[in-house]
Residue, then its C-alpha position, 0 to 999 in steps of 0.5 A: x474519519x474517512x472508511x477505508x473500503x480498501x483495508x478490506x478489500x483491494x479488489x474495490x475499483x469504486x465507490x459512492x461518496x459523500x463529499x466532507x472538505x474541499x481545501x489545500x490538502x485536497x478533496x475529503x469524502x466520506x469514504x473512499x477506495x483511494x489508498x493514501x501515500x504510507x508505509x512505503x506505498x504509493x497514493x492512488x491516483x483516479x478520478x471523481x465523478x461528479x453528479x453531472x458525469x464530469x471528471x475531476x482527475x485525482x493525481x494523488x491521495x494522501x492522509x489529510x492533517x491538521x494545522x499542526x501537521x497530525x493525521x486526522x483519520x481523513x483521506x485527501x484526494x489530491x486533484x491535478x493541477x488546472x481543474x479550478x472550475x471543477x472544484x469550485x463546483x464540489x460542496x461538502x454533502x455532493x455526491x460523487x463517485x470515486x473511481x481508482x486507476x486499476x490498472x496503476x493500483x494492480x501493479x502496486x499491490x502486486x509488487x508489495x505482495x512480492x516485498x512480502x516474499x522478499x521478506x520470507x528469502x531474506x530474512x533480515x529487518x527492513x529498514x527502507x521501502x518503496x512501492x511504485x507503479x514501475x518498481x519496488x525496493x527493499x533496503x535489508x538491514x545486512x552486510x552479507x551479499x545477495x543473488x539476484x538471479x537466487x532471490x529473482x528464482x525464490x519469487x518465481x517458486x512462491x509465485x507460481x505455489x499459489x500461496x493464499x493472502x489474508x487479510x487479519x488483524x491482532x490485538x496491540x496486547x497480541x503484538x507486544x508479546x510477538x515484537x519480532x512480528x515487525x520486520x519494518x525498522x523505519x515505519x511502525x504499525x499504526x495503533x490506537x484502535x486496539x486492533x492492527x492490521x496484518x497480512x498472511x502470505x500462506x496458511x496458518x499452519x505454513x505461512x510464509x510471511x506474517x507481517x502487520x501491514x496496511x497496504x494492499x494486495x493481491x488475494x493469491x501469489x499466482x497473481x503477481x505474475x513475472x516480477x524479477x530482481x533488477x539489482x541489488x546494490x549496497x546502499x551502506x555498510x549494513x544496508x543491502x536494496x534490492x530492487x524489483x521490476x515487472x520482467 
């Protein structure tokens, strides 16, 4: 399997890597900072330093698969398209570092630590997410309209308390016996490991939000900065999106 040097810490911008794979699905290292696509986030994008110094432009990142389309616990670093040459000159046990777009992976985990305080004002099942670059969306499980200048003020009031976020984890046991710990109707945490990741916005003894999540984030709400709520639409008869954007 692939470390995941993200899980714990966000922060990483690069990392000494070993190359496993080359193939279809992309470039396999041994580890990585690279997020891949899931849970509504976006896969990294980067590049990969080769031991000559080249560049190899890394367009995307994704779960690697099997022939039978299952994850295989790898990361596929998805290179753009016209580096040919560059591939065919990466073999599995070169080294190379692999080097994340910062600023692009900044503005994702600020907006998914925003969802999160979403989630605290309106507190009702998600069941759609996205989190780009250049927006994020919400879709609650509702039927009762929204403010969008109400929620876009509820952000700035949590963002500027400078609430901390941690990074945990609980047992499966742990999280069977709190089911109403998943806010997500259409994406489940992971499980196999005995452990799940979680996501704490806020102390123990007053958190905000408490969430399993995979994804990554900033350490300290204050470091979202002036995210807004752009609209707020109704997607059906009991969904309601709500629609985030750097102001």
């Amino acid at each position: 399997m692939t470390q995941e040097l993200f899980r714990q810490d966000a922060y990483l911008r690069e990392t000494a890597a070993a190359v496993r794979s080359v193939g279809e699905q992309g470039i396999v290292l041994d580890r990585t900072v690279f997020y891949p696509l899931g849970g509504g986030q976006a896969g990294d994008s980067g590049v990969l330093v080769l031991a000559d110094g080249r560049l190899l432009q890394v367009a995307d990142t994704r779960k690697h698969k099997d022939a039978e389309g299952r994850p295989t616990g790898e990361i596929a670093h998805v290179p753009a398209p016209g580096q040919e040459g560059l591939l065919a000159a990466l073999h599995p046990g070169d080294h190379v570092l692999a080097r994340i777009d910062w600023e692009r992976r900044h503005k994702l985990m600020r907006f998914h630590t925003t969802t999160h305080l979403l989630c605290h004002l309106v507190p009702q099942l998600v069941n759609g997410c996205s989190i780009t670059p250049d927006y994020a969306r919400l879709d609650f499980n509702m039927t009762d309209p929204l403010d969008k200048d109400a929620l876009s003020e509820g952000i700035a009031r949590l963002v500027a308390a400078a609430h901390p976020v941690e990074v945990g984890a609980i047992s499966d046991e742990e999280l069977d016996a709190n089911p109403a710990l998943v806010k997500s109707m259409s994406v489940q945490p992971p499980r196999g490991t005995g452990q799940v990741r979680t996501i704490r916005v806020g102390g123990a003894d007053n958190a905000i939000d408490y969430q399993p999540c995979g994804g990554t984030h900033v350490a300290n709400t204050s470091e979202i900065g002036a995210v807004v709520v752009t609209k707020i639409e109704k997607k059906s008869a009991s969904t309601r999106r709500v629609v985030l954007g750097f102001a």
